[in-house]
C-alpha positions, -999 to +999 in steps of 0.1 A: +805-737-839+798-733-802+772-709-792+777-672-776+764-653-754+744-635-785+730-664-793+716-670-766+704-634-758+682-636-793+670-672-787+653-654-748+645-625-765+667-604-736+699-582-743+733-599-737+737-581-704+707-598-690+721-629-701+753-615-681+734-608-654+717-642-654+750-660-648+759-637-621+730-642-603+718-612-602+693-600-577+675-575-602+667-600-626+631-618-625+626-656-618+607-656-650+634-643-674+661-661-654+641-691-662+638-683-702+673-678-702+687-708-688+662-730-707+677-711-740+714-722-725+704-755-723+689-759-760+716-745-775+741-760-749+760-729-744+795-727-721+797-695-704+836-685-708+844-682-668+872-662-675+853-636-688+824-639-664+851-630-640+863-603-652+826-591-662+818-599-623+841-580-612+828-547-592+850-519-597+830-497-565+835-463-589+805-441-605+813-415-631+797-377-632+794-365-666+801-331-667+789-310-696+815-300-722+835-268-710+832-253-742+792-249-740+792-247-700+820-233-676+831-266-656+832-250-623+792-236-624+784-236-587+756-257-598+780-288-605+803-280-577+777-284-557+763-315-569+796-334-569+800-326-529+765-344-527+774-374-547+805-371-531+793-374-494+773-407-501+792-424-523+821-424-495+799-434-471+790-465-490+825-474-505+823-459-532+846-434-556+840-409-582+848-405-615+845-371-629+849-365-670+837-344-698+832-349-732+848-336-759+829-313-788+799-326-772+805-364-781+790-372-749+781-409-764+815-418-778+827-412-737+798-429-725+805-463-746+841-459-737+836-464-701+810-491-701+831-506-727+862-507-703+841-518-675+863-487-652+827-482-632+798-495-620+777-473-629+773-436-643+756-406-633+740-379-660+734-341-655+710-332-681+677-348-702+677-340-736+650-349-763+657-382-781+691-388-759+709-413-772+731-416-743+698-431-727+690-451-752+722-469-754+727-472-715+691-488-718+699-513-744+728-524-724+712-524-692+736-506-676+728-490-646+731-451-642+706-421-633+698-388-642+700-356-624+671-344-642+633-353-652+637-380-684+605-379-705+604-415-703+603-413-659+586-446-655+617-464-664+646-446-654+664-438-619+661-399-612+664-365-589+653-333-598+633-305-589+595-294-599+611-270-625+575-260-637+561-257-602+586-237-591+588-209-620+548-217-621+549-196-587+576-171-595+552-159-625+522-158-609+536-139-576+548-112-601+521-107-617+502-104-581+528-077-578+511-060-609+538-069-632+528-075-670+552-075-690+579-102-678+608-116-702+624-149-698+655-163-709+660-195-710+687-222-724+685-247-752+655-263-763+664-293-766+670-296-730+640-304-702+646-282-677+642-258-702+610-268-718+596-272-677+604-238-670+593-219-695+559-241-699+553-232-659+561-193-668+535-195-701+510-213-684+510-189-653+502-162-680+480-179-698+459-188-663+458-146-656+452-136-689+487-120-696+497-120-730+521-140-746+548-117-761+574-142-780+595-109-783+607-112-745+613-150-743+652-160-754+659-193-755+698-208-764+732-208-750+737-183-726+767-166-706+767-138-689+781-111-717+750-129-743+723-121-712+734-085-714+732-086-749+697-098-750+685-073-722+699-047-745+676-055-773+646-065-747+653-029-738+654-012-772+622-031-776+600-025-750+606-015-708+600-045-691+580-046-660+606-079-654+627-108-662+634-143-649+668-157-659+671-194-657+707-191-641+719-165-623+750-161-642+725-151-668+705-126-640+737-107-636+741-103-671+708-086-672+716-061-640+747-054-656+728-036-687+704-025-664+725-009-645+746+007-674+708+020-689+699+034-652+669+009-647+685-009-621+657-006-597+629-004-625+628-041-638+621-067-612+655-097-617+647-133-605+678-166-613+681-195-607+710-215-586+716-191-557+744-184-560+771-173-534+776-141-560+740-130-559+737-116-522+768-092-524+759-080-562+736-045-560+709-051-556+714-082-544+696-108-565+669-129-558+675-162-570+654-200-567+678-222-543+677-256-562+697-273-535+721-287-556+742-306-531+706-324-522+701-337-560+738-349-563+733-368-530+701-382-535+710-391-573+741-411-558+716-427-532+690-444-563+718-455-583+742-471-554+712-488-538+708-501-576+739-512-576+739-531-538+713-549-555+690-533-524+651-536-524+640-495-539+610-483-533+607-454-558+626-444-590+629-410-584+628-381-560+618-343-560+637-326-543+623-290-527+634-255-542+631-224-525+626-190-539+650-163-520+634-129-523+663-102-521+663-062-533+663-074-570+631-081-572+610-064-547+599-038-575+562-036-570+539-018-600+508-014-576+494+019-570 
């Protein structure tokens, strides 16, 4: 029986797409692991099929954006509008089309092998780090390339854009409790998700560092929309009177003013989101909100993985990319004497 491409993969100790890439020439792959690959060819005399290394060859110049599933998130968030006119504006430039989809009930991975399995694109571009994602893990076993708009807990390894999420709430924390805020609720989405888990560690250690305490009774953490936010202010309310709140989105911000302003507090409880969105200047009071620059990380994250792709010399994996708190009437509520 002749020998495959497997077979040859397990003798180098590399995956089959190195092997793949090996044949193509690849510029990503070493001269050392080109070398153990061809010698492992040549003891087991293996005959690439050119026909398939053809069709395997062949660049198809498209990059899919994985949206999340509508059903947990709305699809047209500002948040991904914004990031698919980044990725949009260099991927033209350079030749390149888009790909949008979603997944279905969440089967993210079941979409994912679909499309490297069909070979319709080059390479794929993700919108969220979870914990033990094994989307990752199976576009890393298969070496094929992609990057995250987000902050992987494995960064070393990985192509990806984001923002200091802990830094920035870090800062938001702290300048309200320099405005003599002490009680300050957060909500939050799902745990399982980093940005999450960055956010709310900068807000905890910020009171931790002035000695606020921790009151698990103000911090929400799941799926939010809007109509939930108001939900949870409600019983934030019936709990305590807040000094003030940061909302991790601002369609969840204007869930909170909404009961706020239904309770008469409107201009009580200090209001910070996140997003900037166009919404929160013409709300009253207008919101303040943490402009993430969305269009910036779509751009950027289409930059790492099409210079991946060109087979182009990279000089960093990843890039932070600046968010700027925008102070508006929401949360210019001062509790200084």
């Amino acid at each position: 029986m002749s020998a495959t491409m497997k077979d040859v993969a397990r003798l180098a100790g590399v995956s089959t797409s190195t092997v793949s890439r090996v044949l193509a020439n690849h510029p990503a792959i070493s001269e050392e692991t080109a070398v153990r690959v061809r010698d492992a060819m040549q003891k087991l005399k293996y005959q690439p099929n050119q026909i398939a290394r053809s069709l395997s060859n062949r660049a198809t110049h498209t990059i899919a954006l994985i949206m999340p599933d509508p059903a947990s998130y709305p699809l047209m968030n500002p948040f991904f509008v914004n990031a698919i006119r980044g990725v949009t504006t260099f991927a033209r430039k350079h030749g390149y089309y888009l790909l949008l989809t979603y997944p279905e009930n969440h089967d993210e991975l079941t979409i994912i092998k679909d499309l490297v399995g069909s070979r319709r694109i080059d390479g794929i571009i993700l919108t969220s780090v979870k914990k033990d994602d094994a989307i990752m893990t199976y576009l890393e076993e298969y070496e094929h390339p992609y990057v995250v708009i987000g902050h992987p807990y494995e960064d070393q390894k990985t192509l990806w854009v984001d923002n200091d999420n802990y830094g920035i709430v870090y800062k938001i924390t702290k300048r309200l409790i320099e405005q003599g805020h002490r009680k300050i609720a957060f909500l939050g989405g799902a745990d399982d998700y980093r940005v999450t888990t960055d956010r709310r560690q900068g807000y905890l250690d910020a009171l931790r560092d002035h000695n606020i305490p921790i009151d698990e009774k103000i911090i929400y953490r799941e799926w939010f929309s809007e109509s939930i936010a108001a939900e949870i202010t409600r019983k934030i309310l019936d709990y305590c009177m807040p000094d003030a709140v940061i909302a991790t989105d601002d369609t969840l911000a204007l869930g909170v003013e909404r009961t706020l302003s239904e309770q008469h507090h409107a201009h009580d409880v200090a209001v910070i989101g996140f997003n900037n969105t166009q919404v929160a200047q013409y709300v009253r009071p207008s919101l303040s909100s943490v402009e993430i620059n969305a269009e910036l990380l779509g751009f950027y994250a289409a930059k790492l993985l099409i210079t991946r792709l060109q087979g182009k010399p990279q000089h960093t994996n990843h890039l932070l990319i600046e968010a700027e708190f925008i102070e508006r009437e929401s949360s210019r509520v001062s509790r200084k004497a």
